[in-house]
mmCIF file of the N, C-alpha and C atoms, coordinates in Angstrom:
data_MODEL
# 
_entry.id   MODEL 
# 
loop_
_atom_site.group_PDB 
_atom_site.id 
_atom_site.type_symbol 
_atom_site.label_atom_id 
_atom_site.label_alt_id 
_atom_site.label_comp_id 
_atom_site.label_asym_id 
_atom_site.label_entity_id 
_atom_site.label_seq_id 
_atom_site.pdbx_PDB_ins_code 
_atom_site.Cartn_x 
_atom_site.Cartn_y 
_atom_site.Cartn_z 
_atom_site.occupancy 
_atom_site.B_iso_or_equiv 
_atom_site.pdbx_formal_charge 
_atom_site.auth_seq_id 
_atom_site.auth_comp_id 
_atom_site.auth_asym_id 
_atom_site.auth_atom_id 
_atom_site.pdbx_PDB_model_num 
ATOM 1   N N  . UNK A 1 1  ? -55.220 134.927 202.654 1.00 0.00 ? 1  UNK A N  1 
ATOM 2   C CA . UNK A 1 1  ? -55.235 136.063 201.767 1.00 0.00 ? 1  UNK A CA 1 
ATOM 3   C C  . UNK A 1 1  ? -54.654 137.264 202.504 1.00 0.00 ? 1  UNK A C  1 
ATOM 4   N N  . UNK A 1 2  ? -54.147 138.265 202.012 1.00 0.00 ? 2  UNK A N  1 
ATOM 5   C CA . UNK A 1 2  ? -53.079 138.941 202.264 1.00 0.00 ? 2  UNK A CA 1 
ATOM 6   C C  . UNK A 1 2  ? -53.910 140.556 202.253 1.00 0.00 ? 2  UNK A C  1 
ATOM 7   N N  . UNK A 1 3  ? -54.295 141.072 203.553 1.00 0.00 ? 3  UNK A N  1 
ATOM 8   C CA . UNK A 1 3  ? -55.073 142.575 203.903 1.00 0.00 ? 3  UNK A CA 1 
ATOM 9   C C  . UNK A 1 3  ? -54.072 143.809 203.101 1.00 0.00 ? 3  UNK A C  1 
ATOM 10  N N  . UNK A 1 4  ? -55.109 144.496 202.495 1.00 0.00 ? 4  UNK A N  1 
ATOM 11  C CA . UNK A 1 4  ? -54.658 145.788 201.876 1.00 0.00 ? 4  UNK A CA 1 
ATOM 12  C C  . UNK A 1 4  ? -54.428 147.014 202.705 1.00 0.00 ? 4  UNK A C  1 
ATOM 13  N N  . UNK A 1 5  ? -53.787 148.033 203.139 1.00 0.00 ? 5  UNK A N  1 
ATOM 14  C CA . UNK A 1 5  ? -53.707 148.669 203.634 1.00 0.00 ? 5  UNK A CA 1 
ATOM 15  C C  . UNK A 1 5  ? -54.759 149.924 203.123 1.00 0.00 ? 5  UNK A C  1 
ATOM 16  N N  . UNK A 1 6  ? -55.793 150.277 203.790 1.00 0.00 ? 6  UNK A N  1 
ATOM 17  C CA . UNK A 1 6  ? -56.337 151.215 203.207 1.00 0.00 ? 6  UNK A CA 1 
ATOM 18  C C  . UNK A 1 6  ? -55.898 152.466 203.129 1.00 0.00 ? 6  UNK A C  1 
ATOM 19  N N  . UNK A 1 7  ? -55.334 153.353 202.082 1.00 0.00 ? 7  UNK A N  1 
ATOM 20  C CA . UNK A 1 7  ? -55.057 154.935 201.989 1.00 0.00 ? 7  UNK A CA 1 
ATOM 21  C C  . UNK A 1 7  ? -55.744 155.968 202.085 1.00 0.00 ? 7  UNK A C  1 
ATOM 22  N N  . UNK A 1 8  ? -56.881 155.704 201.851 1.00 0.00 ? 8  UNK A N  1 
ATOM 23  C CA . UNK A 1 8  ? -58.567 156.777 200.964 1.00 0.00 ? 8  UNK A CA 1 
ATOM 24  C C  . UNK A 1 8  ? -59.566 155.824 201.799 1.00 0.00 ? 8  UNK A C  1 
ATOM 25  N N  . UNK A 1 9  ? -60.214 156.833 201.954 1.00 0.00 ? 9  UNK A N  1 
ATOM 26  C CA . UNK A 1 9  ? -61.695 156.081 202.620 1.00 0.00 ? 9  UNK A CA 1 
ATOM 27  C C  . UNK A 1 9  ? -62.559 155.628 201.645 1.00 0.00 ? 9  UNK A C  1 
ATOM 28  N N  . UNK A 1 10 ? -63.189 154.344 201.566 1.00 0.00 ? 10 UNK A N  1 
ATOM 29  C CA . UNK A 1 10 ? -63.979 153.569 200.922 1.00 0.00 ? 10 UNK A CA 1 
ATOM 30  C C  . UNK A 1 10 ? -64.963 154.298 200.123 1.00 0.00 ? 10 UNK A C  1 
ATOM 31  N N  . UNK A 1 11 ? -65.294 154.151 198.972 1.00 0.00 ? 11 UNK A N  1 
ATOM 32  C CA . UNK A 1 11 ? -65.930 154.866 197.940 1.00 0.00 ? 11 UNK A CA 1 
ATOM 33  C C  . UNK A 1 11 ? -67.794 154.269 198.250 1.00 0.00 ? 11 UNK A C  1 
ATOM 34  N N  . UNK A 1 12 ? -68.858 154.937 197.536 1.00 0.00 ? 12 UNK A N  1 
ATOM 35  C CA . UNK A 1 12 ? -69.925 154.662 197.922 1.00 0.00 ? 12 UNK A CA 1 
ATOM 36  C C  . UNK A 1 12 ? -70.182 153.118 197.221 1.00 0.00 ? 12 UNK A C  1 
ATOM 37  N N  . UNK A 1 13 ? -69.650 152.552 196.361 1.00 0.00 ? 13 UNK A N  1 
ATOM 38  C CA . UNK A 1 13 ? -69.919 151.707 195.739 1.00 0.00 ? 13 UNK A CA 1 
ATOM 39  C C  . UNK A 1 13 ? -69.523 150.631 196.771 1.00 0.00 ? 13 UNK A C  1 
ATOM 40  N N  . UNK A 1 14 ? -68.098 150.792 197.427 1.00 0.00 ? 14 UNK A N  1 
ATOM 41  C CA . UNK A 1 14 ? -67.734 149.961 198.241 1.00 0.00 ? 14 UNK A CA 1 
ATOM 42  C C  . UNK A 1 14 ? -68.241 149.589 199.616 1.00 0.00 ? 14 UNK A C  1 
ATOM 43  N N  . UNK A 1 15 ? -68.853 150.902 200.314 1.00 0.00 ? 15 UNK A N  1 
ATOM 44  C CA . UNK A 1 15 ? -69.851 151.098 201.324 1.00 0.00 ? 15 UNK A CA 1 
ATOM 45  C C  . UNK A 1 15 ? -70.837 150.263 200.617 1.00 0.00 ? 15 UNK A C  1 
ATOM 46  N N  . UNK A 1 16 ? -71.621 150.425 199.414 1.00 0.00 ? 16 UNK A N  1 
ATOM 47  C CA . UNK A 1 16 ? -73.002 149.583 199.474 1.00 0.00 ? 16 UNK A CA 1 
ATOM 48  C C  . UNK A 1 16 ? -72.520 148.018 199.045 1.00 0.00 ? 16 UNK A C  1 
ATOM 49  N N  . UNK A 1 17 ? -71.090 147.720 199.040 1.00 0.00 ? 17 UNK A N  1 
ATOM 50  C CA . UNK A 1 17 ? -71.269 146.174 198.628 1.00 0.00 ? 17 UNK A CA 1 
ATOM 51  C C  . UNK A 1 17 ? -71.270 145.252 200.199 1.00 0.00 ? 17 UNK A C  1 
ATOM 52  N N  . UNK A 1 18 ? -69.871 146.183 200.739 1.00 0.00 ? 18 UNK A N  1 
ATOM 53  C CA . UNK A 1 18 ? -70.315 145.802 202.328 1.00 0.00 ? 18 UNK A CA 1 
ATOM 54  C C  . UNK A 1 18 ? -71.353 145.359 202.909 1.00 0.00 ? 18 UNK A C  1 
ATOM 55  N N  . UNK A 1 19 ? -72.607 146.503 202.717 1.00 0.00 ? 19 UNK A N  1 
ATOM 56  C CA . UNK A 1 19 ? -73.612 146.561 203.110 1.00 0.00 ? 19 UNK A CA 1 
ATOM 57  C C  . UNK A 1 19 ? -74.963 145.551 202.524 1.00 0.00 ? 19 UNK A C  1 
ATOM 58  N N  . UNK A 1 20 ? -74.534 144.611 201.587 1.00 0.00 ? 20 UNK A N  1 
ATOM 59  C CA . UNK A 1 20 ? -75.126 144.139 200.740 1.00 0.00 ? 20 UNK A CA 1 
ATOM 60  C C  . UNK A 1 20 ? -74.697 142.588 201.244 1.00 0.00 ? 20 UNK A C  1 
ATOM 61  N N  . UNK A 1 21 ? -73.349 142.424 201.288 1.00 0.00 ? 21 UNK A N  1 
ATOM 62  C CA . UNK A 1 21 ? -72.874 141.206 201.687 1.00 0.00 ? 21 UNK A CA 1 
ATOM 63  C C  . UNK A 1 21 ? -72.789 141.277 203.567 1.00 0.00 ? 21 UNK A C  1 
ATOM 64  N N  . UNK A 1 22 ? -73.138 142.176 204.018 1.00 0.00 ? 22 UNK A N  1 
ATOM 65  C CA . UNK A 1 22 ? -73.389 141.890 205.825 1.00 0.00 ? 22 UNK A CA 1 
ATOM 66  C C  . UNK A 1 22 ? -74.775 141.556 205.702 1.00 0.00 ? 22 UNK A C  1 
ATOM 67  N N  . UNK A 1 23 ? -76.035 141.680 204.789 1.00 0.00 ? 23 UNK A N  1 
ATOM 68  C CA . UNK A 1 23 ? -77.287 141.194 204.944 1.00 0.00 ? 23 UNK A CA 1 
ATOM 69  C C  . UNK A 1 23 ? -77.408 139.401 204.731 1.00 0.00 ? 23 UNK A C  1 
ATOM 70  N N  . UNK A 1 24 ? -76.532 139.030 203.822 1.00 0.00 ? 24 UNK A N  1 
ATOM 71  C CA . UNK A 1 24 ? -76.356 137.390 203.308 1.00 0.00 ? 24 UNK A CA 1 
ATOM 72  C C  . UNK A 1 24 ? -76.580 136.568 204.407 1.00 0.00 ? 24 UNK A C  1 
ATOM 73  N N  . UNK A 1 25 ? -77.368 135.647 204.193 1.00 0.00 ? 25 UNK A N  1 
ATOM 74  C CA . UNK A 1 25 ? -77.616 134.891 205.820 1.00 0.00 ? 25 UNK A CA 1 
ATOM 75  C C  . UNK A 1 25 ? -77.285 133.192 205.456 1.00 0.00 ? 25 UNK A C  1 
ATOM 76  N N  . UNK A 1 26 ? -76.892 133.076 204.130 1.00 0.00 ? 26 UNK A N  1 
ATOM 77  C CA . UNK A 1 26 ? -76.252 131.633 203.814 1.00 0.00 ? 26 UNK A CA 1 
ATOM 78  C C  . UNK A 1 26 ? -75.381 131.960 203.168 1.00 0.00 ? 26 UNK A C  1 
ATOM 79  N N  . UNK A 1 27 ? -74.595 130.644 202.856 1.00 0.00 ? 27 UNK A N  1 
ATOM 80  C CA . UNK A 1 27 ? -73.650 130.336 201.908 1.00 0.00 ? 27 UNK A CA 1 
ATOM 81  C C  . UNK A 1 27 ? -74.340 130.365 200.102 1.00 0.00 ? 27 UNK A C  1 
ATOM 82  N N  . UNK A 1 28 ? -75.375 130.123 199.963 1.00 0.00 ? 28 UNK A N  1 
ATOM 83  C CA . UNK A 1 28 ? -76.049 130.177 198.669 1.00 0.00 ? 28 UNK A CA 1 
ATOM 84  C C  . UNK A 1 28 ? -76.571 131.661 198.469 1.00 0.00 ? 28 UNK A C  1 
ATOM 85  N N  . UNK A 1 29 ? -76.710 132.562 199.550 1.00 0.00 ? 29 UNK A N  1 
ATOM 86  C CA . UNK A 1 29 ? -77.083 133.798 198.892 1.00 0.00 ? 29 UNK A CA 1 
ATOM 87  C C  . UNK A 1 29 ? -75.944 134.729 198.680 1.00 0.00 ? 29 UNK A C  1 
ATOM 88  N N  . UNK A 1 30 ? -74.677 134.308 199.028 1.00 0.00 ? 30 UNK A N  1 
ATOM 89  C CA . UNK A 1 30 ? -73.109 134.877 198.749 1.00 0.00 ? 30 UNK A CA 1 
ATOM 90  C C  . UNK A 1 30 ? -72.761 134.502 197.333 1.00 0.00 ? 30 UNK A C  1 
ATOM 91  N N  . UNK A 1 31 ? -73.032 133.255 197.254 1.00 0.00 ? 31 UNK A N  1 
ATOM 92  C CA . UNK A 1 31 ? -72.640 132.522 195.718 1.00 0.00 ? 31 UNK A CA 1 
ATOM 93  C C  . UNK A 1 31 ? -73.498 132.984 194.784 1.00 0.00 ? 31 UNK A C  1 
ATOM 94  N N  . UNK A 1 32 ? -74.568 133.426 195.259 1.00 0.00 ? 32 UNK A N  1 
ATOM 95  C CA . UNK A 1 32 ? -75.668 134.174 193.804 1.00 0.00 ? 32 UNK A CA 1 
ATOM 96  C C  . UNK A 1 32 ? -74.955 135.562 193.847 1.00 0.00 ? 32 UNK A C  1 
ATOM 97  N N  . UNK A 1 33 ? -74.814 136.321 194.791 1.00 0.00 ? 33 UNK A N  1 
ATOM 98  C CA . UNK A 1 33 ? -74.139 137.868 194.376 1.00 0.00 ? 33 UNK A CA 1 
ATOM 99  C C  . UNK A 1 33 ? -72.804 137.623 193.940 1.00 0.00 ? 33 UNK A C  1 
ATOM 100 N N  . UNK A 1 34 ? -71.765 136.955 194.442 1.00 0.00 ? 34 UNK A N  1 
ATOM 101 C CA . UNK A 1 34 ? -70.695 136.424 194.076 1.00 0.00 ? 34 UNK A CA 1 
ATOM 102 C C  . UNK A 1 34 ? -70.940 136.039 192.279 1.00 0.00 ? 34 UNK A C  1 
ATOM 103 N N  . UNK A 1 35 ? -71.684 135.737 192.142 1.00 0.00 ? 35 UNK A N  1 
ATOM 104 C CA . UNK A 1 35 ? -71.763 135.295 190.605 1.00 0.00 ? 35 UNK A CA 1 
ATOM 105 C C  . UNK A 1 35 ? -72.817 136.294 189.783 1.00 0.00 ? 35 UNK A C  1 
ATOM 106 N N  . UNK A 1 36 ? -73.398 137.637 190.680 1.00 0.00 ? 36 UNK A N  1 
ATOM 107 C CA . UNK A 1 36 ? -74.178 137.983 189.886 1.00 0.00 ? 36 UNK A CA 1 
ATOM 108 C C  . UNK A 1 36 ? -72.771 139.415 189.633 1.00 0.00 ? 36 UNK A C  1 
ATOM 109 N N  . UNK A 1 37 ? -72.076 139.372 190.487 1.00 0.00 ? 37 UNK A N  1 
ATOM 110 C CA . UNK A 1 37 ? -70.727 140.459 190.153 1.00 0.00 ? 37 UNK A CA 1 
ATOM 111 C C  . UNK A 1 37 ? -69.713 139.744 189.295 1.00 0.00 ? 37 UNK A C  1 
ATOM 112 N N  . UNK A 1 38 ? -69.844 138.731 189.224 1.00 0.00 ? 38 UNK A N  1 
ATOM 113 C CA . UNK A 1 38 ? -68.705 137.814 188.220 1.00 0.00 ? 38 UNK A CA 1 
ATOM 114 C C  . UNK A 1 38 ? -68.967 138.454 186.795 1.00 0.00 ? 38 UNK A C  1 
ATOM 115 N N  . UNK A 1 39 ? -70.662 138.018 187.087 1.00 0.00 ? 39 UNK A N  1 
ATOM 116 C CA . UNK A 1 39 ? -71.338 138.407 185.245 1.00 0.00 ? 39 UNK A CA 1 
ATOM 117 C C  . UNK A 1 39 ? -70.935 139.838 185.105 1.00 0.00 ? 39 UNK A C  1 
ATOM 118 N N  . UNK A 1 40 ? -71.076 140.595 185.901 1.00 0.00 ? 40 UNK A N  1 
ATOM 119 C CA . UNK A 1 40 ? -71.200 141.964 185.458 1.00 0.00 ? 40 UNK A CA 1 
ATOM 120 C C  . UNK A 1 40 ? -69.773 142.286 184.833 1.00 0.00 ? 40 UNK A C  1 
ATOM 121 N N  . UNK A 1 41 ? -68.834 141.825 186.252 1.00 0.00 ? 41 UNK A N  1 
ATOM 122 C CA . UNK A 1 41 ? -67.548 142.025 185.520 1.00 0.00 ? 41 UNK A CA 1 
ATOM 123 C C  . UNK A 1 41 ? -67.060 141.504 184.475 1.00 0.00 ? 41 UNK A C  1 
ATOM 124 N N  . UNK A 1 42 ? -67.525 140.421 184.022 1.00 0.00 ? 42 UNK A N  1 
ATOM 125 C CA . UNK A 1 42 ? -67.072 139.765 182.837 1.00 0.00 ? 42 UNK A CA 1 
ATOM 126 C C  . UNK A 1 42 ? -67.707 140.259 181.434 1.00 0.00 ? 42 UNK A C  1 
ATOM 127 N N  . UNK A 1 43 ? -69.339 140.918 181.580 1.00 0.00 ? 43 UNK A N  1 
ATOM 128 C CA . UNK A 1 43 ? -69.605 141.819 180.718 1.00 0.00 ? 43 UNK A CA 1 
ATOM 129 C C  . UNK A 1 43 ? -68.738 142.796 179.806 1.00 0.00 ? 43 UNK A C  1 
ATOM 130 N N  . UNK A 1 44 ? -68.305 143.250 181.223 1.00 0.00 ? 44 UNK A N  1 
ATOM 131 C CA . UNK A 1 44 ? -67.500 144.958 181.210 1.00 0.00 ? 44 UNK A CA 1 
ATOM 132 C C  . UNK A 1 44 ? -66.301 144.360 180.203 1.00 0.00 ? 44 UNK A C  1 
ATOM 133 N N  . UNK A 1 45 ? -65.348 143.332 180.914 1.00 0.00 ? 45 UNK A N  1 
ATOM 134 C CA . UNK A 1 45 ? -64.530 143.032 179.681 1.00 0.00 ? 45 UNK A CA 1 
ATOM 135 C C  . UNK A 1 45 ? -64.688 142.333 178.418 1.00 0.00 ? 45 UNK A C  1 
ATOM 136 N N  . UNK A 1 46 ? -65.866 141.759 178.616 1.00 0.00 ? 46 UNK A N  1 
ATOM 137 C CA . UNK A 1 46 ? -65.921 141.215 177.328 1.00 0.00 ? 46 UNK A CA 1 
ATOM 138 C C  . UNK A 1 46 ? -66.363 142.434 176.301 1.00 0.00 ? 46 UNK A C  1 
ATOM 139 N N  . UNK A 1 47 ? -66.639 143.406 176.873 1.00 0.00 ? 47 UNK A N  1 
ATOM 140 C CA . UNK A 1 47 ? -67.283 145.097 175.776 1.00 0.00 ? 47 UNK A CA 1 
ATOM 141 C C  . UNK A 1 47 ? -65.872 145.780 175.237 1.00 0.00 ? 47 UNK A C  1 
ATOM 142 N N  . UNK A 1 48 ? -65.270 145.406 176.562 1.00 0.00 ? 48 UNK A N  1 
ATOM 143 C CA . UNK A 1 48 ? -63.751 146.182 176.115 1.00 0.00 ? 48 UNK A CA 1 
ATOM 144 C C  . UNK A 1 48 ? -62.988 145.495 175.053 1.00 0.00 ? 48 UNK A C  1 
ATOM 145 N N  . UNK A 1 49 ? -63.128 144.044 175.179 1.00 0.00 ? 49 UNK A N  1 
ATOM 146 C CA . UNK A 1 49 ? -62.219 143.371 174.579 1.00 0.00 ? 49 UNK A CA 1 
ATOM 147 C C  . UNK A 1 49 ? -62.728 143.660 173.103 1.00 0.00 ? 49 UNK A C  1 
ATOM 148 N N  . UNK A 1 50 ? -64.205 143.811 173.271 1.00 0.00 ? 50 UNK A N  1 
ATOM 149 C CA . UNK A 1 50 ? -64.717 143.589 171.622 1.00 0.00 ? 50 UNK A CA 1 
ATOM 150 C C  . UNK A 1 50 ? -63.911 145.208 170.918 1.00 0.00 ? 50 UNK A C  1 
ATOM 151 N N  . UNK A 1 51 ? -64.151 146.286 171.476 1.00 0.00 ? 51 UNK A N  1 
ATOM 152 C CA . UNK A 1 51 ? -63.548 147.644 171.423 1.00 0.00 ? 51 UNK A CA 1 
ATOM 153 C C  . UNK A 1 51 ? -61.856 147.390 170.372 1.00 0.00 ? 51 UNK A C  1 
ATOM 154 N N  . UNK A 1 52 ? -60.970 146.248 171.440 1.00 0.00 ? 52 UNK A N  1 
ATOM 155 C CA . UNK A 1 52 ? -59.711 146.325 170.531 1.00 0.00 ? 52 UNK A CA 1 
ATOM 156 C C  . UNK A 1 52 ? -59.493 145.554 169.347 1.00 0.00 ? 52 UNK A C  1 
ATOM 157 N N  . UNK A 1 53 ? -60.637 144.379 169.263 1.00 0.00 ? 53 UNK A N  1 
ATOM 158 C CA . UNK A 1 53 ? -60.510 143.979 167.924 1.00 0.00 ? 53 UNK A CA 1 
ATOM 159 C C  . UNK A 1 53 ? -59.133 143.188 167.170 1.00 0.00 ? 53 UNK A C  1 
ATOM 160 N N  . UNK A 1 54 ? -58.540 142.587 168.160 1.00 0.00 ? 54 UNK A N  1 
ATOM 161 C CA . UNK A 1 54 ? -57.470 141.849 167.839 1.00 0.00 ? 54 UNK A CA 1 
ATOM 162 C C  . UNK A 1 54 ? -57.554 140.537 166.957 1.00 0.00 ? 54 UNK A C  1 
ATOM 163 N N  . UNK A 1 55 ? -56.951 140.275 166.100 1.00 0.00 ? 55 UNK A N  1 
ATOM 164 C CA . UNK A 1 55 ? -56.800 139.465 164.973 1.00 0.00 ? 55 UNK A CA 1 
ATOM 165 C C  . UNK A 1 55 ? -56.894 137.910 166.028 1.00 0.00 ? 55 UNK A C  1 
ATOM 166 N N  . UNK A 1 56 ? -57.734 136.611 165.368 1.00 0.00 ? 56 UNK A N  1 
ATOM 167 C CA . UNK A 1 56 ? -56.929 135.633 165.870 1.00 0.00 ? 56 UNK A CA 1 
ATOM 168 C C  . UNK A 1 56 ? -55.157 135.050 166.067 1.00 0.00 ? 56 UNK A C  1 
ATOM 169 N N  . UNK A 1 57 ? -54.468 135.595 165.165 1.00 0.00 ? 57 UNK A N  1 
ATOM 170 C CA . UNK A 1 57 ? -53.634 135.292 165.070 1.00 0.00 ? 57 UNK A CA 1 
ATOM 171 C C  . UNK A 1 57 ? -52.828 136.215 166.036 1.00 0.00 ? 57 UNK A C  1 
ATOM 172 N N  . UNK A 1 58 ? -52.917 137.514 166.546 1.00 0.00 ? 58 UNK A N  1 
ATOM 173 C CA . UNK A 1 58 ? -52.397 138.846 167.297 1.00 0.00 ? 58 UNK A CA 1 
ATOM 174 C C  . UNK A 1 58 ? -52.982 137.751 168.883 1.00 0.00 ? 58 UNK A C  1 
ATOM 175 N N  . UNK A 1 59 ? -53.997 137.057 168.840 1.00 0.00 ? 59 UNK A N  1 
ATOM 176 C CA . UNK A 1 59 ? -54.761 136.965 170.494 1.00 0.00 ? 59 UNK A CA 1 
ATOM 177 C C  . UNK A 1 59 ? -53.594 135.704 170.693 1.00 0.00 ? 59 UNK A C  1 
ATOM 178 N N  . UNK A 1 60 ? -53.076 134.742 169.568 1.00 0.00 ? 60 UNK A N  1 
ATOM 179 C CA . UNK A 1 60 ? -52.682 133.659 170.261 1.00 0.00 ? 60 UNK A CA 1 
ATOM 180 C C  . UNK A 1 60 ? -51.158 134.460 170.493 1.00 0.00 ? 60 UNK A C  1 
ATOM 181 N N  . UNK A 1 61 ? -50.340 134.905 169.785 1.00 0.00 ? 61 UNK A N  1 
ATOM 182 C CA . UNK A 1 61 ? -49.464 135.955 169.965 1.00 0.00 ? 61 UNK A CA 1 
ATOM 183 C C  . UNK A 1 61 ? -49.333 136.074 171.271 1.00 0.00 ? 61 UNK A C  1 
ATOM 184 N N  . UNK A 1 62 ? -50.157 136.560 171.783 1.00 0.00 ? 62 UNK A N  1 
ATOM 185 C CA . UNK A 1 62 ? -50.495 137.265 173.334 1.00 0.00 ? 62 UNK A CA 1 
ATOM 186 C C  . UNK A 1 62 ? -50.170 136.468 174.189 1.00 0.00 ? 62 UNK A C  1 
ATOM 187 N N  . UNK A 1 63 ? -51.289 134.884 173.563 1.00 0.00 ? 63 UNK A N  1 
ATOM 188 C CA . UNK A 1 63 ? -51.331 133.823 175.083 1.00 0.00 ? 63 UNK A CA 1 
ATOM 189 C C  . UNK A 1 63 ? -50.053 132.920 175.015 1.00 0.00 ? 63 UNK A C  1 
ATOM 190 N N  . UNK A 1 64 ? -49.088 133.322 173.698 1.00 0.00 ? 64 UNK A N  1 
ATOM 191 C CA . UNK A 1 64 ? -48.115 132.346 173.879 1.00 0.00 ? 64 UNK A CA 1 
ATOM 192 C C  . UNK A 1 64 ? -46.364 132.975 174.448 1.00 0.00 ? 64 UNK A C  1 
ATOM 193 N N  . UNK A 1 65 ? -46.911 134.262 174.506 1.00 0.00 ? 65 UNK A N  1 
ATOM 194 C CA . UNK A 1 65 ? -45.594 135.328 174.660 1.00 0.00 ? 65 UNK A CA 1 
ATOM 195 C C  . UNK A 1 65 ? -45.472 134.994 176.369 1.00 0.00 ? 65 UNK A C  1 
ATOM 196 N N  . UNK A 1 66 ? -44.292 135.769 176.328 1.00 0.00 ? 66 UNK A N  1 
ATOM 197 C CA . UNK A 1 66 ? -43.445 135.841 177.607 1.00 0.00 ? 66 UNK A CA 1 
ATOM 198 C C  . UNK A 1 66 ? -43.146 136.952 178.120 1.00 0.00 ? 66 UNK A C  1 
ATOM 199 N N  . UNK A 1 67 ? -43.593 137.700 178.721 1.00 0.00 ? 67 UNK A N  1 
ATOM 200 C CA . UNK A 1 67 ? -42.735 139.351 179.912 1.00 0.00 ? 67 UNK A CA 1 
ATOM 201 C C  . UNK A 1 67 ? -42.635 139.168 180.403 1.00 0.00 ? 67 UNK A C  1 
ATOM 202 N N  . UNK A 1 68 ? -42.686 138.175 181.211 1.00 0.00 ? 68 UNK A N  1 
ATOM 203 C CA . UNK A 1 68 ? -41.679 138.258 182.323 1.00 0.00 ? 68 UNK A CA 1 
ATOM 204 C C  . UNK A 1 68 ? -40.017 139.099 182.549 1.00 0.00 ? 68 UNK A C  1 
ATOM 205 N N  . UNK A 1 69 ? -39.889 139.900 183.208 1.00 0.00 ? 69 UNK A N  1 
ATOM 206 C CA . UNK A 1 69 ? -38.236 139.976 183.249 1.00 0.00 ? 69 UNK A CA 1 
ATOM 207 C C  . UNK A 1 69 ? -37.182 138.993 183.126 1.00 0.00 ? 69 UNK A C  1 
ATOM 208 N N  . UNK A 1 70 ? -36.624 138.392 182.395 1.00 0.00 ? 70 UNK A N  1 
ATOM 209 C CA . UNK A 1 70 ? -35.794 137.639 183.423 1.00 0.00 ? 70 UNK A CA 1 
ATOM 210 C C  . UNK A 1 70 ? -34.422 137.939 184.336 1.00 0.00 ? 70 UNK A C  1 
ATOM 211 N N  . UNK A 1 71 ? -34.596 137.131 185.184 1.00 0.00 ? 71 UNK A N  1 
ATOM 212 C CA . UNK A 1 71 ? -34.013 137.428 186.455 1.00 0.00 ? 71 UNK A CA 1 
ATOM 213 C C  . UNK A 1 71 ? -32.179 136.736 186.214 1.00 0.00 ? 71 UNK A C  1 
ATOM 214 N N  . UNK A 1 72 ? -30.985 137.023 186.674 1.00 0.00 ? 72 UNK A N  1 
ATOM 215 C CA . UNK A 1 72 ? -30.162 136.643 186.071 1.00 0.00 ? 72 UNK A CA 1 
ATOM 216 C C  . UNK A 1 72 ? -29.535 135.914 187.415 1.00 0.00 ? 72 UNK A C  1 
# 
């Protein structure tokens, strides 16, 4: 995996996840926070997604389209 260059010093949220995952003393108590931040994040979009309200027919639209640039 490929290191980010940091610009800005780490926000408090990011200080306490650090600090949350240097306490983990197995592999099973990484995979419960690991999955208890999965849920959360997947919450968050599943609230947003409900917000835009896209047609079935507009969502497959979406998953069948193409942006890519193409390259010549």
């Amino acid at each position: 995996m490929e290191t980010a260059v940091l610009d800005k010093p780490l926000n408090s949220a990011q200080i306490l996840i650090l600090q949350t995952f240097a306490r983990i003393d197995s592999e099973e108590e990484k995979n419960d926070i690991q999955a208890l931040l999965l849920d959360y994040f997947q919450k968050r979009v599943d609230s947003q997604a409900k917000k835009i309200n896209f047609s079935n027919e507009q969502i497959e639209d979406i998953l069948t389209s193409h942006y890519r640039t193409p390259y010549k």
